[in-house]
C-alpha positions in Angstrom: 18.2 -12.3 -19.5 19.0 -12.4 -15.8 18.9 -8.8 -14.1 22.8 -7.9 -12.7 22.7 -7.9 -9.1 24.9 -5.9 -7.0 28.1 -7.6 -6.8 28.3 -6.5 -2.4 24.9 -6.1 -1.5 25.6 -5.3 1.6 28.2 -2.6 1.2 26.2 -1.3 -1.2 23.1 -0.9 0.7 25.8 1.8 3.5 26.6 3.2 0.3 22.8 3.7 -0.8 21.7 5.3 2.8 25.2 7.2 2.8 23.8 10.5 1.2 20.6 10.3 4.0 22.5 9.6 7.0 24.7 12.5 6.1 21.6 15.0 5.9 20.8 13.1 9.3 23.6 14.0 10.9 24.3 17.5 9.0 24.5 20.8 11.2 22.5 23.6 10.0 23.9 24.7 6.8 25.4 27.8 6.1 24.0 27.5 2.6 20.8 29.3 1.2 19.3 29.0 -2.3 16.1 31.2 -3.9 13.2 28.8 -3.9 12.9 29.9 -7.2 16.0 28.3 -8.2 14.5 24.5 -6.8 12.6 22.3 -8.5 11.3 18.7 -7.0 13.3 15.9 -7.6 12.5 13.3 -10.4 12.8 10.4 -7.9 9.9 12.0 -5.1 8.3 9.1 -3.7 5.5 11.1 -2.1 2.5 11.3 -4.9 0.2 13.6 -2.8 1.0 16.6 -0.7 -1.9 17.0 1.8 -2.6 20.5 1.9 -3.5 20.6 5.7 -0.4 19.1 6.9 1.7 21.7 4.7 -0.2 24.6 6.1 0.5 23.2 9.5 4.0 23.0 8.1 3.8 26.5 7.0 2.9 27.9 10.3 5.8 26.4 12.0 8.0 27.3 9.6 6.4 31.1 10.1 7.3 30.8 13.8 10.7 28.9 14.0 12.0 28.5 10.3 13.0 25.6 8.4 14.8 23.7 11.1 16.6 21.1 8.5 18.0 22.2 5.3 16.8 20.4 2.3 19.1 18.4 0.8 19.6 19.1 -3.0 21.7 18.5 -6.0 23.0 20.7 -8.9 21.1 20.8 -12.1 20.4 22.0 -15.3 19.7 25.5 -14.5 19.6 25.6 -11.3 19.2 22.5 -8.3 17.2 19.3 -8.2 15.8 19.0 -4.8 16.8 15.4 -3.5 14.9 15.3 0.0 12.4 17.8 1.6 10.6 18.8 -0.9 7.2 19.1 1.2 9.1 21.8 3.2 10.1 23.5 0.2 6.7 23.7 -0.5 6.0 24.8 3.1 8.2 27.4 2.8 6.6 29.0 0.0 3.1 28.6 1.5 5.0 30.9 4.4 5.9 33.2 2.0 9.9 32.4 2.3 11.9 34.0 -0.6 15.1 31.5 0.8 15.8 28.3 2.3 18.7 26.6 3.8 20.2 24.0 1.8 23.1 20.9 1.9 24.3 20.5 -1.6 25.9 17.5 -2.7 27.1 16.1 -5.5 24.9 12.5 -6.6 24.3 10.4 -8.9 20.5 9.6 -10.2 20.8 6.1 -8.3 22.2 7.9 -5.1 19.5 10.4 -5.3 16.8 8.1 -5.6 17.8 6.1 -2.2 18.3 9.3 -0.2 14.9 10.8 -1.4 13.1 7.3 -0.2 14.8 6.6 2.6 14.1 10.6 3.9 11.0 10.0 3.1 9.9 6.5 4.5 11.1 8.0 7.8 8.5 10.1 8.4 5.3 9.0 9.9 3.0 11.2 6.9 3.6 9.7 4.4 0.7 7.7 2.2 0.7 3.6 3.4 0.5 3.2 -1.0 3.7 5.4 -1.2 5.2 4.2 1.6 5.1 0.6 -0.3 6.0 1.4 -3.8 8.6 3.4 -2.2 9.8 0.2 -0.2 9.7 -2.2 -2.9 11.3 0.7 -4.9 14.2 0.7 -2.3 14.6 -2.8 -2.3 14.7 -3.3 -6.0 18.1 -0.7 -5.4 19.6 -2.6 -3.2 19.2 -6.0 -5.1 18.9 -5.0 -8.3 15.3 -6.0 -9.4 12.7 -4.3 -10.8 9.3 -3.3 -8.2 7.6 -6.2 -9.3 10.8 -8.4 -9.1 11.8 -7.3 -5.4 8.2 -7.6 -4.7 8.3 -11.4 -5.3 11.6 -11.8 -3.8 10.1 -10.5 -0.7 7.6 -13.3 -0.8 10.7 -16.1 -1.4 12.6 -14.5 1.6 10.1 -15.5 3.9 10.3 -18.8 3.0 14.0 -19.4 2.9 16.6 -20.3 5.2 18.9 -17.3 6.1 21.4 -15.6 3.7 23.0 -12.6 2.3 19.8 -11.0 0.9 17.9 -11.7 4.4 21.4 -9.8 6.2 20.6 -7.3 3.2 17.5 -6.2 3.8 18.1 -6.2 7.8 20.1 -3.5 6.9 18.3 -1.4 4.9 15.2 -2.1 7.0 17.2 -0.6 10.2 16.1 3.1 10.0 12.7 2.6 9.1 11.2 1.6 12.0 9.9 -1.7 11.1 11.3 -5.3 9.8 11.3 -6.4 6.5 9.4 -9.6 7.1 6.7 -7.0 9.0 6.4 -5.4 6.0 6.1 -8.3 3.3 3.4 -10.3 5.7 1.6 -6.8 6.4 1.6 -4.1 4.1 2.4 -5.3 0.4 -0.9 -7.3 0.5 -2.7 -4.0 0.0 -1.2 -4.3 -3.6 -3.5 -7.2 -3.8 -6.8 -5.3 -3.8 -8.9 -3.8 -6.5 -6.8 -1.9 -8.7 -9.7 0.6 -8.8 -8.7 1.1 -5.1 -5.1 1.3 -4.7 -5.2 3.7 -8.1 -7.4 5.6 -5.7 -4.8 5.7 -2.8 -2.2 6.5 -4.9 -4.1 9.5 -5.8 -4.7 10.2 -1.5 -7.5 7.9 -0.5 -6.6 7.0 3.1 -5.9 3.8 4.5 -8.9 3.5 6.8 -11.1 4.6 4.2 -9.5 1.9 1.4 -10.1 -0.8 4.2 -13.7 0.1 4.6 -14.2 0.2 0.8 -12.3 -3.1 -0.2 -15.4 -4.9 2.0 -17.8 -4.2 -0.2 -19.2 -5.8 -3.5 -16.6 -5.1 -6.3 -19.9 -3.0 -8.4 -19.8 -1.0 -5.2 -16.7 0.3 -4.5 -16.6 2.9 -8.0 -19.3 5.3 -6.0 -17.8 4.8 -2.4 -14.6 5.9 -3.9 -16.4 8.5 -5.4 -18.0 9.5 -1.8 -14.6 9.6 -0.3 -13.5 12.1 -2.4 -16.5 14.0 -1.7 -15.4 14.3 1.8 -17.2 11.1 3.6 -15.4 9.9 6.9 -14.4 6.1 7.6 -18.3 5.9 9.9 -20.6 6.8 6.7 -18.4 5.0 4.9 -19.0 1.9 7.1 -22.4 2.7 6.8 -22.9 2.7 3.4 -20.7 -0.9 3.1 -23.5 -2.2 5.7 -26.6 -1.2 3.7 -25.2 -2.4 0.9 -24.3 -5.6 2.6 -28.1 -5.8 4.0 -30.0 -5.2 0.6 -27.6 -7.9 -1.1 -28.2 -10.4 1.6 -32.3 -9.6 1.6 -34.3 -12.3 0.5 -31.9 -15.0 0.3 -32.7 -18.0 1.9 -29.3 -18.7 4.4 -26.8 -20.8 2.6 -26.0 -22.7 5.8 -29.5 -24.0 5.9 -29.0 -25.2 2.1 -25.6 -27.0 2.7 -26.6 -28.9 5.8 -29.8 -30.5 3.7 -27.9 -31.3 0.9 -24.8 -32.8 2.8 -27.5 -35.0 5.0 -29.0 -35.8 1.6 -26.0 -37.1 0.5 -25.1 -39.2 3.5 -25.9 -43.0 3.2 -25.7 -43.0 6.9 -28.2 -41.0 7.7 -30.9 -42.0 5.2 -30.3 -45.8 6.5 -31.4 -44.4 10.2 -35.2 -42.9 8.3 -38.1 -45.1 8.6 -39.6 -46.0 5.5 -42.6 -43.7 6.2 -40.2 -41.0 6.0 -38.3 -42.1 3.3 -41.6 -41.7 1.1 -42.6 -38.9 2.7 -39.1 -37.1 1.5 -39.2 -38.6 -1.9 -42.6 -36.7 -2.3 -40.9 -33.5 -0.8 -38.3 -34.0 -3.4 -40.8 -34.2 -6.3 -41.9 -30.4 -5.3 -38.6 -28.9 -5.8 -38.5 -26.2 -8.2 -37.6 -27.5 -11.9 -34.5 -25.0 -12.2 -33.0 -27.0 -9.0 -33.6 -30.3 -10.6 -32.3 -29.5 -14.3 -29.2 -28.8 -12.6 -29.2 -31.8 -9.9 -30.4 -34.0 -12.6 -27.7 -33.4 -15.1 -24.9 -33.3 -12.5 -25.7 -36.8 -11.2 -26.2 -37.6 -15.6 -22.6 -36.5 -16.1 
């Protein structure tokens, strides 16, 4: 069954980042609600709250306040908080009974685009959440599931331009970056060890993920493990290179073994050997172990 696409894509898409823009532009609301009455929003893109940043956070907020209201939508029992939930969080950390709100009324589609476009905005966000929550955004906008939009992505760059290219133009224009940038550059990560990008969804940095994903796949369990112990990107890097050193000890170099057998294989070459040679390499040829020659000899049989 084909997946209904939005019927004005690109209409649709102003409608989508309507709700954010507003907060944008909102002046400070007049509006407070108990934090106690808040809960975090069903559609939060952000997985992991990184507890320094929010006692930085916290500390500003001590000294100036929550300079933008949250923006948050009536619920059952209270309000469902739509976009700024880490300063919600913040504000509890600074020991705030009350914080300034903009409530609006939204639908769960609405809510979801505000809450990912607020937070793809901002420059702290995880590089694994900030590409779920992309892909997320674009499936939205187009209709498609994440995996859906996440091939579509891959088609776009290969087609001629259209409405889904003007699409995505759009709803790429507050968030600092192109769409084609993003779908050569970032959704490749998807493409490593699940091990790994499980791992960053749960907080493991980008530079460390980088480090890890170049090292044997029966590695990269225990350096995942290290990082979370606390090991920075250099011991990382480190480890990777031992582990790169013992692997590689006692091999003989491949290059060495490919240049041999691609001379041995060349007609050209063993018509410019003197006969002398030529006996004196079939002799070398009868020392070579038996494993080799099983597997030469019933290559050359089939």
């Amino acid at each position: 069954m084909t997946r209904k696409r939005p019927t004005n894509p690109r209409g649709d898409i102003n409608d989508l980042l309507g709700a954010s823009a507003q907060l944008a532009r909102a002046p400070q609301s007049g509006h407070t609600l108990a934090v106690a009455e808040l809960r975090p929003g069903a559609h939060q893109p952000r997985r992991v709250f990184d507890e320094a940043g929010l006692a930085d956070l916290a500390r500003s907020i001590n000294e100036q306040g929550v300079l933008q209201p949250l923006l948050v939508r009536p619920a059952d029992g209270g309000h469902e908080i739509v976009a700024g939930e880490r300063r919600w969080r913040a504000a509890q950390l600074a020991g705030l009974n009350e914080v300034p709100v903009i409530i609006r009324e939204m639908t769960d589609r609405e809510a979801q685009a505000a809450a990912l476009v607020e937070n793809l905005q901002r420059e702290n966000l995880n590089v694994i959440d900030e590409v779920d929550g992309k892909l997320d955004l674009i499936g939205l906008a187009l209709g498609l599931s994440r995996e859906e939009a996440r091939a579509r992505l891959i088609q776009l760059l290969k087609e001629e331009p259209g409405d889904d290219h003007a699409a995505l133009d759009t709803l790429f224009g507050p968030l600092r970056e192109t769409w084609a940038s993003f779908a050569k550059n970032k959704i490749r990560i998807l493409n490593w060890p699940p091990a790994v990008v499980e791992a960053m969804r749960q907080g493991l940095p980008y530079t460390h993920a980088a480090v890890i994903v170049s090292a044997p796949d029966e590695h990269q369990a225990r350096l995942i493990a290290l990082a979370a112990e606390g090991k920075s990107r250099s011991e990382l890097r480190d480890e990777v290179e031992g582990l790169k050193a013992a692997t590689s000890k006692g091999k003989p170099p491949m290059h060495r073994v490919l240049q041999v057998g691609k001379g041995l294989g060349s007609r050209r070459l063993l018509a410019r050997l003197e006969p002398a040679d030529l006996k004196a390499l079939d002799r070398w040829l009868d020392k070579m172990p038996p494993g080799v020659r099983a597997i030469l000899e019933g290559e050359n049989a089939e």
